[in-house]
C-alpha positions as a Python dict, from the first residue, in 0.01 Angstrom:
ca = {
    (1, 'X'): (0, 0, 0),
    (2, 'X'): (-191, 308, 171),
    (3, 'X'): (-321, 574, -50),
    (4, 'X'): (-163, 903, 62),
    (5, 'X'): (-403, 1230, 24),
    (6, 'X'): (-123, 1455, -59),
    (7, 'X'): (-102, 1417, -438),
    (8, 'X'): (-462, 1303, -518),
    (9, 'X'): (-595, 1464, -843),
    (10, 'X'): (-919, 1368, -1015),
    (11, 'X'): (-1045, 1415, -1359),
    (12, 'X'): (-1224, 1275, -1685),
    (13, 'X'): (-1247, 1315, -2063),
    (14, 'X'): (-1607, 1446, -2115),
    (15, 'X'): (-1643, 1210, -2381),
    (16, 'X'): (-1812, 1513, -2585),
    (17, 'X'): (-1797, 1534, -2976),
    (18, 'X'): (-1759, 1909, -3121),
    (19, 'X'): (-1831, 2052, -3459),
    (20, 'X'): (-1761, 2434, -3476),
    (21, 'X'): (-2064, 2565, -3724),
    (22, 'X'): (-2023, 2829, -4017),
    (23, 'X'): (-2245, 3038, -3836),
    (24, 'X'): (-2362, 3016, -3484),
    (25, 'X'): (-2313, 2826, -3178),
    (26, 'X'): (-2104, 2503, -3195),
    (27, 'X'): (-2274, 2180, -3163),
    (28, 'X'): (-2218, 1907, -2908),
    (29, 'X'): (-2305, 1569, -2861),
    (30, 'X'): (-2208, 1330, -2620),
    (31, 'X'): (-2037, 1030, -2770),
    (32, 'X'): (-2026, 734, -2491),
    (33, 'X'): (-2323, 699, -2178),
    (34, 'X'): (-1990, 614, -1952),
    (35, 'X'): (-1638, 832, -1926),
    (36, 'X'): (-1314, 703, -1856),
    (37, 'X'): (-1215, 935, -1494),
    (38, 'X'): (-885, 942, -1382),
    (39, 'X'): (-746, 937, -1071),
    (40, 'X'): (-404, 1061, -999),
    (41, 'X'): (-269, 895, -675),
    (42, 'X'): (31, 854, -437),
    (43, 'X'): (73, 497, -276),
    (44, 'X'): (331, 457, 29),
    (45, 'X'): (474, 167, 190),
    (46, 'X'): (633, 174, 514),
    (47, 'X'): (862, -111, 397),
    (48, 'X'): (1066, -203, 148),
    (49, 'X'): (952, -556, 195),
    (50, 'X'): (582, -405, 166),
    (51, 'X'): (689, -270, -183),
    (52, 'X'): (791, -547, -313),
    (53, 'X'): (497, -757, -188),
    (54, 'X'): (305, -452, -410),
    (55, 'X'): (558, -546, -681),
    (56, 'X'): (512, -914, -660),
    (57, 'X'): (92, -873, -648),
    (58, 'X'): (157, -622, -944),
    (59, 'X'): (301, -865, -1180),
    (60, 'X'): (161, -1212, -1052),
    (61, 'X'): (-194, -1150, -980),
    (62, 'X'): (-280, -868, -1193),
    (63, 'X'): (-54, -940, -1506),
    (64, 'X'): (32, -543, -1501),
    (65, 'X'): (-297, -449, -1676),
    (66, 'X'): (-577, -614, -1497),
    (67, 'X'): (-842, -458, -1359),
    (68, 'X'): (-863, -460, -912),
    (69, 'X'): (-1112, -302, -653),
    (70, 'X'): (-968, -47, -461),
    (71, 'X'): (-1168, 188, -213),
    (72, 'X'): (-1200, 563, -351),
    (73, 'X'): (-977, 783, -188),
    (74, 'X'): (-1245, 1046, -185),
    (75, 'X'): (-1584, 912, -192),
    (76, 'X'): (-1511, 570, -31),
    (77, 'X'): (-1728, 315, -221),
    (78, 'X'): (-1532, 40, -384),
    (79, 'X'): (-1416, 102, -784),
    (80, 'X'): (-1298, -125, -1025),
    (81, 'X'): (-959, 54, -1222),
    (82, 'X'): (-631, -16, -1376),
    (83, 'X'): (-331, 137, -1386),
    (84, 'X'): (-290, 349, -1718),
    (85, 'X'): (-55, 152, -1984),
    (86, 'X'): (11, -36, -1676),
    (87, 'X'): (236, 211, -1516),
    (88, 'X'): (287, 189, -1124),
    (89, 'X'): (546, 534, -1126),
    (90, 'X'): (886, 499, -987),
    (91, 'X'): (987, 362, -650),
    (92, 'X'): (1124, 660, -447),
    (93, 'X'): (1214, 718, -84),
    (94, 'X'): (953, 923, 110),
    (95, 'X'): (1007, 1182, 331),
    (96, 'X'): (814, 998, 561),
    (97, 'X'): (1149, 856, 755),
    (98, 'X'): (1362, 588, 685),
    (99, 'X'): (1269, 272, 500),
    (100, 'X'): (960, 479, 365),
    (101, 'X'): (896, 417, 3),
    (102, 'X'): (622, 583, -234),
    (103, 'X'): (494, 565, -598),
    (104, 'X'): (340, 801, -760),
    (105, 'X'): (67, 640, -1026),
    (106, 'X'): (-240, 737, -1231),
    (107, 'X'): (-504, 470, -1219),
    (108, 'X'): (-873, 469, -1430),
    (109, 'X'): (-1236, 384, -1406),
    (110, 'X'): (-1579, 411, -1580),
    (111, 'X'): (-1812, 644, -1485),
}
């Protein structure tokens, strides 16, 4: 599967506690030393025989939800993530040409 830079998205939950005060500023505190940061990503496949060797590595060598290293689309240094709730998106022709296939997918990783 290639990443495709069209529909990549990036983003995190600050992991921040906050407790709104009688009077005064709120205050914060950060709950966790890591964050969980998302990354919102488009994977194509030129074949359909190319998606279903994704499919096949999908369910037999990662079980769905384990964890794999993947290079970052953006930064490229290797990351260990997972596909949220183990969701790969749907398969859908491209508008690539014919026989393209892509799947739109959220994975995660700690920060």
């Amino acid at each position: 599967a290639l990443v495709m830079f069209s529909n990549l998205q990036n983003g995190f939950d600050p992991s921040v506690q906050r407790d709104e005060m009688e009077r005064g500023p709120a205050k914060e505190r950060v709950l966790n030393s890591t964050v969980a940061m998302t990354q919102a990503l488009s994977l194509y496949f030129e074949t359909l025989a190319a998606a279903d060797e994704f499919e096949a590595w999908y369910f037999d060598v990662i079980g769905r939800i384990g964890w794999f290293t993947m290079r970052h689309p953006y930064r490229g240094t290797n990351i260990t993530v997972r596909f949220i709730k183990g969701d790969i998106g749907q398969l859908v022709p491209d508008q690539h040409g014919l026989g393209d296939y892509r799947r739109d997918t959220v994975v995660e990783y700690m920060r």
